[in-house]
C-alpha atoms as one frame of an Amber mdcrd trajectory, in Angstrom:
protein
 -57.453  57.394 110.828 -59.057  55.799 108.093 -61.971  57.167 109.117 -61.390
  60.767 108.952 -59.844  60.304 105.353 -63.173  58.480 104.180 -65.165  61.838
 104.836 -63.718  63.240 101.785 -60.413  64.430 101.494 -58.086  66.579 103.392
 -59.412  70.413 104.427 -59.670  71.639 108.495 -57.435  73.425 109.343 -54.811
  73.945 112.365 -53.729  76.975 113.194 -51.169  78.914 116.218 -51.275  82.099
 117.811 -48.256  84.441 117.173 -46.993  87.467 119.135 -44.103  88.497 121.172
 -41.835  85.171 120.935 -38.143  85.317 120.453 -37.559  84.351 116.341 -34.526
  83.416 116.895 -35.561  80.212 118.933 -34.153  77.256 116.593 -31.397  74.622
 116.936 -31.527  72.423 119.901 -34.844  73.791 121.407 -36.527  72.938 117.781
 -35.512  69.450 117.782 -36.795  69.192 120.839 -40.308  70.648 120.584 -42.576
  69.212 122.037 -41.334  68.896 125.441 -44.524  69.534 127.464 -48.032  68.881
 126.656 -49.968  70.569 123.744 -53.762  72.648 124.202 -55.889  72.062 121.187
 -58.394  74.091 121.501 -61.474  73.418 119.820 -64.962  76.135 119.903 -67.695
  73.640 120.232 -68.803  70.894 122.329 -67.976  67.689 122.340 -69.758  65.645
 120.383 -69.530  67.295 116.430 -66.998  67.089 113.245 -64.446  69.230 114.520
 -64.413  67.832 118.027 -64.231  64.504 116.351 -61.511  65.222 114.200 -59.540
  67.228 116.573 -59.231  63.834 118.938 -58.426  61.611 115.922 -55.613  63.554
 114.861 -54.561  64.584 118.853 -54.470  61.020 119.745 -52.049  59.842 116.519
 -50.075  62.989 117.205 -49.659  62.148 121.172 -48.045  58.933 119.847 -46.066
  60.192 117.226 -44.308  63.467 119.135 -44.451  61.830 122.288 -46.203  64.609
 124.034 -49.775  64.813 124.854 -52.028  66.914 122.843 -55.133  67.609 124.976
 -58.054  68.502 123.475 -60.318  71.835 125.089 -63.757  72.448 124.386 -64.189
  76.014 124.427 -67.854  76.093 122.994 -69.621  79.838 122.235 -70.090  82.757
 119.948 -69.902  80.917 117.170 -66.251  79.741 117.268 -65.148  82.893 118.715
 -64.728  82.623 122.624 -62.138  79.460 121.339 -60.347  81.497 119.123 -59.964
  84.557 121.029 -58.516  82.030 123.830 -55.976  81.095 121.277 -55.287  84.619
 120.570 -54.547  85.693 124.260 -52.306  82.594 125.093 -48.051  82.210 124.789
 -47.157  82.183 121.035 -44.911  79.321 121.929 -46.956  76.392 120.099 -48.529
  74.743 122.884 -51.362  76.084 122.137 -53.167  75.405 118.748 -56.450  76.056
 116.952 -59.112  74.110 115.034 -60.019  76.327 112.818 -63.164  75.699 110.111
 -65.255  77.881 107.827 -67.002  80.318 111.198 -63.108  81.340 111.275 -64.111
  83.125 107.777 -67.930  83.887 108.439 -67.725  85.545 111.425 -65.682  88.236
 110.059 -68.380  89.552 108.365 -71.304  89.007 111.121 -69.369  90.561 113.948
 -69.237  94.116 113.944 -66.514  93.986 117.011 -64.050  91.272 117.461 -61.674
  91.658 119.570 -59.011  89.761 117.734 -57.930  90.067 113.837 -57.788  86.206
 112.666 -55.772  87.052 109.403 -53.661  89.156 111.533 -53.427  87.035 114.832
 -53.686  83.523 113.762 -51.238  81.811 111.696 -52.025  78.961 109.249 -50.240
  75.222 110.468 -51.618  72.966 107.910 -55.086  71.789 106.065 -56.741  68.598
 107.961 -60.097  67.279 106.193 -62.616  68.801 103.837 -66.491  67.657 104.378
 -68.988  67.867 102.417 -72.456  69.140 104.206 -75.617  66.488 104.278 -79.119
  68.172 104.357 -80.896  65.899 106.603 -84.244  65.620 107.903 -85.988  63.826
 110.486 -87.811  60.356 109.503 -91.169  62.119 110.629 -91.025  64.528 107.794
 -93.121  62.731 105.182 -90.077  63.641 102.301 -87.303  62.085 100.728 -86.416
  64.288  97.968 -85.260  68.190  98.134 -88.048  68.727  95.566 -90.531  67.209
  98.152 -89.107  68.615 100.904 -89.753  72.432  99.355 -92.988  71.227  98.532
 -93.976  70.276 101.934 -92.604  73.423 103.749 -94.666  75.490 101.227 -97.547
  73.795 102.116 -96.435  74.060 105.927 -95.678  77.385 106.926 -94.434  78.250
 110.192 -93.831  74.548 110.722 -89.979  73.722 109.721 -87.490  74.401 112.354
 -83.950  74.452 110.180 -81.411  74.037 113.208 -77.925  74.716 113.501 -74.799
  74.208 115.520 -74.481  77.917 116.048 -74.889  81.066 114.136 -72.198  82.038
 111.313 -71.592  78.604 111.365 -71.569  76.647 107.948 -74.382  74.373 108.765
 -76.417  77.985 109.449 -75.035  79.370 106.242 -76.059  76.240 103.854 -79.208
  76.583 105.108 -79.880  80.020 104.753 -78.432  79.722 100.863 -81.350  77.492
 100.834 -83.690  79.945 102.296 -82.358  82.105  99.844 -82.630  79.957  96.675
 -86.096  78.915  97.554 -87.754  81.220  98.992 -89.023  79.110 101.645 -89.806
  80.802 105.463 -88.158  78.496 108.090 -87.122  79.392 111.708 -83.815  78.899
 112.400 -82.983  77.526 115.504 -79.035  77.827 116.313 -77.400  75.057 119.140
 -74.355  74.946 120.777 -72.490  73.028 118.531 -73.617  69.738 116.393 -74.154
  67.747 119.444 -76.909  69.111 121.003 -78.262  69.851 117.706 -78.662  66.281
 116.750 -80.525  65.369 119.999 -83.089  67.326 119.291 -83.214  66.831 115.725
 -83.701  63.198 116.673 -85.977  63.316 119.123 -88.184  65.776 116.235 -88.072
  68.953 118.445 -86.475  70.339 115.244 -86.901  69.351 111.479 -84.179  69.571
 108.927 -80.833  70.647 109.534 -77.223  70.848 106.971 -75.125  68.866 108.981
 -71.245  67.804 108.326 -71.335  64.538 107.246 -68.904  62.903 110.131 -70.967
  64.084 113.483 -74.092  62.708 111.699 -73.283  59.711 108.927 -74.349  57.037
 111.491 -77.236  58.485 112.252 -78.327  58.617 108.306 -76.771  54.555 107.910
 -78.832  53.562 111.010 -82.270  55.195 109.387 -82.462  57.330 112.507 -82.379
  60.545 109.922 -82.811  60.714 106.731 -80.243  62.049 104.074 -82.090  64.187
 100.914 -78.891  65.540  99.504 -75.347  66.206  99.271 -73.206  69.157  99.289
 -70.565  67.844  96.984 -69.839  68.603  93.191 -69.672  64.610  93.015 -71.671
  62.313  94.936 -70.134  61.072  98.183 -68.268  57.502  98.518 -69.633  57.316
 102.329 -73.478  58.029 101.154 -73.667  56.994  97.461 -77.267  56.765  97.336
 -77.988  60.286  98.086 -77.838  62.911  95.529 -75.995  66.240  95.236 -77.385
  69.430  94.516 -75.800  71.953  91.440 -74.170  73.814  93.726 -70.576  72.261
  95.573 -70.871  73.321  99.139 -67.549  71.934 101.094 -66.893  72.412 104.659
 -63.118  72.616 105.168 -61.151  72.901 108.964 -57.321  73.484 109.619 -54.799
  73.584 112.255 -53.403  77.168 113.004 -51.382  79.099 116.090 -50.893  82.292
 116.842 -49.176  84.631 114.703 -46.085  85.349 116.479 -45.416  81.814 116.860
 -42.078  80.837 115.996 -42.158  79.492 111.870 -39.777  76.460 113.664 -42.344
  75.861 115.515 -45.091  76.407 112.615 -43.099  74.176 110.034 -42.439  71.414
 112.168 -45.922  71.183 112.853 -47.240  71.230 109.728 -44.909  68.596 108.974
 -46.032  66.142 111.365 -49.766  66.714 109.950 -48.858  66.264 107.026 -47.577
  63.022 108.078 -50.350  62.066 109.097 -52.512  62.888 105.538 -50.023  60.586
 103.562
């Protein structure tokens, strides 16, 4: 766990589904809880932060409740086609959410959803808080942000800024950048952080505002190269790379379904908590 809490502190978040359960469930059937396995589902492949995170905190919390908590990749839309899952299932707590900052985006990209996730999805409990890295590949003759505008200035048409999915925060920071800059890049959205990486290894794709945890190995190993930070401070795990003015922190949670039991809700939070201290 110790690596989770190194990636700065506490911030994902887990959330439940919650319609149509009995409220008055309690007592013996609480203390009990979990007595069957637990689906936590997760909307991108295998592979990035919250996929990562998710089977750090699944394992320690098979061991703890004694009940498995298996985690589903359910990749697509930009966190949606997970969520919605979550939406549509039993609001009996077997069946969770990792939710991160898309949760919030895609509110306001989406014209139809066909959930409400302040109305269907009920907080559980914050998990991590990341900060973002902007990173580039080693080919990119830059190691500054100031050098980096200055190249794709000079290089139009030739930055690819990639993503792990539209609305997602790595597409966000780097359209604020766009923004702040005024520099023309095409952005080239994956399906989720894995994929992204590959090719942003391999140089199919140049510069991309990763979470730190899916791609801090990568930076230590000199197999991408870091140019800043998205913190207000600069980061314990990279200390050598700066930060920009602006704080830029990618958070995920636990949550459930709305109509889930607040037994249920409470005792799960609990046991995350747990697991924070």
């Amino acid at each position: 766990m110790n690596l989770c809490k190194n990636f700065v502190r506490l911030g994902v978040v887990c959330a439940l589904s919650a319609m149509g359960v009995n409220m008055g469930m309690n007592g013996a059937l609480a203390l009990d809880y979990p007595t069957k396995p637990v689906r936590w589902i997760v909307g991108y492949p295998a592979g990035g932060s919250t996929d990562i995170l998710a089977r750090l905190i699944g394992q320690w919390l098979s061991v703890r409740l004694g009940q498995q908590f298996i985690i589903e990749n359910r990749p697509g839309a930009g966190n949606n086609l997970g969520t919605e899952q979550v939406v549509r299932a039993a609001p009996d707590g077997y069946t969770i959410l990792l939710v991160n900052p898309a949760n919030a985006i895609n509110a306001t990209l989406y014209d139809k959803l066909s959930f409400n996730f302040v109305r269907d999805i009920a907080p559980v409990a914050g998990l991590i808080r990341v900060p973002n890295v902007m990173e580039v590949n080693p080919s990119v003759p830059v190691k500054t942000v100031p050098e980096f505008i200055a190249y794709a200035k000079a290089n139009p048409g030739k930055i690819n800024l990639a993503s792990s999915g539209n609305g997602t925060s790595i597409h966000m920071s780097g359209e604020l950048f766009k923004m702040m800059t005024g520099l023309a890049m095409q952005h080239i959205p994956y399906r989720g952080s894995a994929p992204m990486l590959t090719d942003l290894l391999a140089g199919q794709v140049q510069v991309t505002f990763d979470n730190m945890p899916s791609s801090i190995e990568h930076v230590r190993a000199g197999r991408l190269r870091a140019l800043a930070v998205t913190t207000a401070m600069r980061s314990e795990a990279l200390p050598d790379v700066p930060r920009p003015k602006e704080r830029r922190l990618r958070s995920s949670s636990c949550s459930t379904r709305r109509s889930t039991p607040p037994w249920l809700t409470r005792m799960s939070a609990r046991a995350l908590l747990t697991w924070a201290e």
